[in-house]
N, C-alpha and C positions, 0 to 999 in steps of 0.2 A: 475073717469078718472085717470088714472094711469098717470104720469108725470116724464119726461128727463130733463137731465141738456142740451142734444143737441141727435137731431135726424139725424140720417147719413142714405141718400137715396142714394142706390147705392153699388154694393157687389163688385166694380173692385178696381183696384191700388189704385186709389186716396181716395175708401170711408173704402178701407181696413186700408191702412196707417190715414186715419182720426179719424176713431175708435180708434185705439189700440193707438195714441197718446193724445185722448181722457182720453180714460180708462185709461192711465197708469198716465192719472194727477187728476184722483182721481175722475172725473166725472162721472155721471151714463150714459150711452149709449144706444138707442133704434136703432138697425139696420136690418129695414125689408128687409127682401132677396124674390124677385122672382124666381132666378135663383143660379144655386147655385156659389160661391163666382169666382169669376177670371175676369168677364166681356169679353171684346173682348180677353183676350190672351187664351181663351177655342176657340176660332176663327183659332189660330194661331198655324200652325204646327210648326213651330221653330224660335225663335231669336237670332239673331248673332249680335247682339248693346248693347245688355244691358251689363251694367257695372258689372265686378264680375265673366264673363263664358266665358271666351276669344272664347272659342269652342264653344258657341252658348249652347242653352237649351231650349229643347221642351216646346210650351206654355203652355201642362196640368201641367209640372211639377215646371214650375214657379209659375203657378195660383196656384197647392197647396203648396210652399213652401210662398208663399205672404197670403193663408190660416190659415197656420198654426202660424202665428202670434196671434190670435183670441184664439184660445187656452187658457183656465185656465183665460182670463178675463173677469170681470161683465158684459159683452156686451148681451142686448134681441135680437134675431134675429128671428123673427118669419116670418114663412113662408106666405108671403103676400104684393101686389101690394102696392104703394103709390097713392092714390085717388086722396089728395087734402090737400092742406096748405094754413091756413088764423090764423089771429093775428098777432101779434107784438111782437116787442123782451121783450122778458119774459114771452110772455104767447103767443105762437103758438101754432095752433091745427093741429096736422098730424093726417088723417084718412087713416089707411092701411087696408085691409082687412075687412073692414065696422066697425071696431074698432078705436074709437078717443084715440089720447095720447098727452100730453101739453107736451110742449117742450120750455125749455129757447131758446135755439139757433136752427138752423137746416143747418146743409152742405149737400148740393145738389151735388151729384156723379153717378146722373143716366145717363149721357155717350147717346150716340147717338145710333141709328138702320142703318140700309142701307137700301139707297132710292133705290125706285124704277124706273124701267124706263118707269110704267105710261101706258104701252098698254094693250090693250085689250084681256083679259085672261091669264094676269100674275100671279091674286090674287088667280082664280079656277085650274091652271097650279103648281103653289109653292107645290112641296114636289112630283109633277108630271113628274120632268123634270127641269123644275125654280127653282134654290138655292141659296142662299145670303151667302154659307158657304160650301167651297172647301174640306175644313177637318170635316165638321159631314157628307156631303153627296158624298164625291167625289169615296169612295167604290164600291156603288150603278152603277157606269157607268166604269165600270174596263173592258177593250177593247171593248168601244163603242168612238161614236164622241160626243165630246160638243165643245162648245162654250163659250168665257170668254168676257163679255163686262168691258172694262175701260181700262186707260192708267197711273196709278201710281201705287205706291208699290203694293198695295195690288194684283191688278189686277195682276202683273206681278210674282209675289210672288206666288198665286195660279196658275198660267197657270203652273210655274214651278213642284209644286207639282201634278197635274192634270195629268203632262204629263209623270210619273212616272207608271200611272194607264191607260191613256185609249191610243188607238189609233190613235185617230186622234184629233187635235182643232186647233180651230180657233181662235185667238185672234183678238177681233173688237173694233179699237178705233176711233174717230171721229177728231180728230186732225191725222198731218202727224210725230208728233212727240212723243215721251212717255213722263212723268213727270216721270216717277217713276229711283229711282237710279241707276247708270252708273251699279252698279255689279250686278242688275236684271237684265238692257238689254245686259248684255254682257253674261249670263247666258243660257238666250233666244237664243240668236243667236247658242249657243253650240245644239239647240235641233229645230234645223232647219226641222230636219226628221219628226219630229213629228207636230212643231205647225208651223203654217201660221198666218201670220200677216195682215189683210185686215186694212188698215190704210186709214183715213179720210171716213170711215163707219158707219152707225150707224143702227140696228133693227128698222125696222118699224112695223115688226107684227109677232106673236107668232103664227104656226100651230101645231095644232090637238087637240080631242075635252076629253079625257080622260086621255092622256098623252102627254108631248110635240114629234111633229115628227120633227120640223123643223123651219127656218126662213125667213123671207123677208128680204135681207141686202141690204142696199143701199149705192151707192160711192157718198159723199157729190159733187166730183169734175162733173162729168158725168153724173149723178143722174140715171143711171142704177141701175134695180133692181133685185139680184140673190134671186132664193130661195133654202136656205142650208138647207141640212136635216143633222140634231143633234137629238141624242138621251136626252142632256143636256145642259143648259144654269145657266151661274153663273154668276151675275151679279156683279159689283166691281165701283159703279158710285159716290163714295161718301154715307156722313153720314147725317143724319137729326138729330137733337138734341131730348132728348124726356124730352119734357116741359109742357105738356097739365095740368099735376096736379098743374099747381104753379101758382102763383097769377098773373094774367092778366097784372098789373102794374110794375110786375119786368122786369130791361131792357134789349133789346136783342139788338144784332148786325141783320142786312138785311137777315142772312141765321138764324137766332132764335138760337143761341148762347149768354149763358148770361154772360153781361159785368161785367167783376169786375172791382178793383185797383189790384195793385199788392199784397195786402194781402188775395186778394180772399173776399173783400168785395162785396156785389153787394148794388144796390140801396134803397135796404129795410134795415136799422138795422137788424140784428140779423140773416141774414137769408148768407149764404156763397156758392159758388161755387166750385169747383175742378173737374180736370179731361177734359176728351172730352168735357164736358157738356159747357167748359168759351167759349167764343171768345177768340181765343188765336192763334199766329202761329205755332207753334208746340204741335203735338196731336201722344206724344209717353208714352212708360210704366212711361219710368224714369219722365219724366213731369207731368204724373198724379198723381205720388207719392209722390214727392216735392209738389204737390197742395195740396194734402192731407194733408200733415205736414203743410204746411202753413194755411192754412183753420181753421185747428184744434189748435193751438197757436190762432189764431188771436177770435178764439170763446171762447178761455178760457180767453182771456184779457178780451172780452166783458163781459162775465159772472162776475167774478172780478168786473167791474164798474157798472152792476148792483147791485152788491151782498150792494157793499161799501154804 
């Protein structure tokens, strides 16, 4: 069994910048890739927050220039899942791709998915009409109608971009308010022509049986129920953490977010957090990346006090 000084699960901000601060302190680094390196900012047609691009910069092109850090370092990266983690600090076993590796430490940066909204024929619907992702699939419905469920950035961020390509949406939130930032919805209101806002709504049922035709939307206030016909639905409801490979014992917060301290320690020795994946209140690039560098400092102390 081939053995790491620390295993980094997870290819986005936080487990890129963990790596390469890794490797560059002299450590050896095992970082299994599913997907290929950017995480959510491959989600992301453009950002206008991050520090460095006053004008904003598309998310492929930050995912590879956050890439290309990886570059000319001793980092494994072998194409394949994270199973399952069990041991203790100094002698973890990660099993990726049905392949075990001992690991002194390991930093957790596998980042969250988006949840679902749980009805009936969304699972056999997805890739049908149902998409969790504006910029891989939003080409596909280029002057058709869809429909965007949620009320914060994201949501508000795709409808924008959505509305560039089709001709008609709906935006449906279930609250009579947005959460997402004053210069989305001031955005929105500029493209009046295009999207509709059904506000305190939510989908209660997905139609048709081969591809999506349409929806059941309902007004929480009146409990009236329309049926919209969409050629597309894209869903924006929030993130679920993905934790299933990690030890039953390590602690989460009430949505399965793991708790660190502020060094990105969690409850196990040896085993570290960063990114989406902590309970944390802010879940942006710039934050994943600081966790990253934090994560990665605080595993190379630990390795140090075991080494001593």
């Amino acid at each position: 069994m081939k053995s790491y000084d620390a295993v980094v699960i997870g290819g986005g901000p936080a487990g890129i910048t963990a790596a390469m601060y890794l490797a560059r302190s002299g450590c050896s680094v095992l970082m299994p890739e599913q997907l290929a390196p950017g995480g959510q900012i491959l989600q992301t047609e453009a950002m206008d927050n991050y520090p460095g691009f006053p004008k904003g910069i598309k998310g492929y092109e930050l995912a590879d220039l956050f890439a290309a850090h990886l570059e000319g370092l001793a980092i494994d990266r072998p194409a394949a899942a994270v199973e399952s983690v069990s041991g203790s600090a100094g002698q973890f076993v990660v099993r990726a791709g049905g392949v075990e590796y001992g690991a002194r430490t390991v930093v957790v940066c596998s980042g969250a998915h988006h949840r679902k909204l749980g009805l009936e024929g969304e699972d056999r619907l997805r890739g049908r009409g149902v998409s969790y992702c504006a910029l891989c699939d939003g080409n596909f419905f280029r002057n058709q109608t869809v429909a965007v469920v949620g009320g914060g950035n994201a949501a508000l961020e795709e409808s924008l971009y959505l509305s560039k390509l089709v001709s008609k949406l709906y935006l449906i939130h279930r609250r009579d308010e947005f959460r997402a930032r004053k210069i989305y919805q001031d955005k929105l209101t500029e493209q009046s022509d295009k999207i509709t806002l059904l506000r305190s709504s939510v989908v209660t049922a997905l139609h048709g049986e081969k591809e999506l035709t349409g929806l059941t939307v309902k007004n929480l206030k009146s409990g009236e129920e329309t049926l919209l016909p969409v050629n597309g639905l894209f869903v924006y409801v929030g993130f679920s953490p993905s934790t299933g490979f990690l030890p039953a014992d390590l602690a989460k917060d009430e949505q399965g977010f793991i708790i660190t301290d502020t060094e990105m320690r969690t409850n196990i020795p040896g085993i570290f957090a960063a990114g989406d994946i902590r309970s944390k209140l802010c879940r942006q690039v710039i934050t994943a990346a600081g966790d990253g560098a934090t994560a990665a400092q605080a595993a190379f102390v630990l390795m140090e006090q075991l080494h001593a």
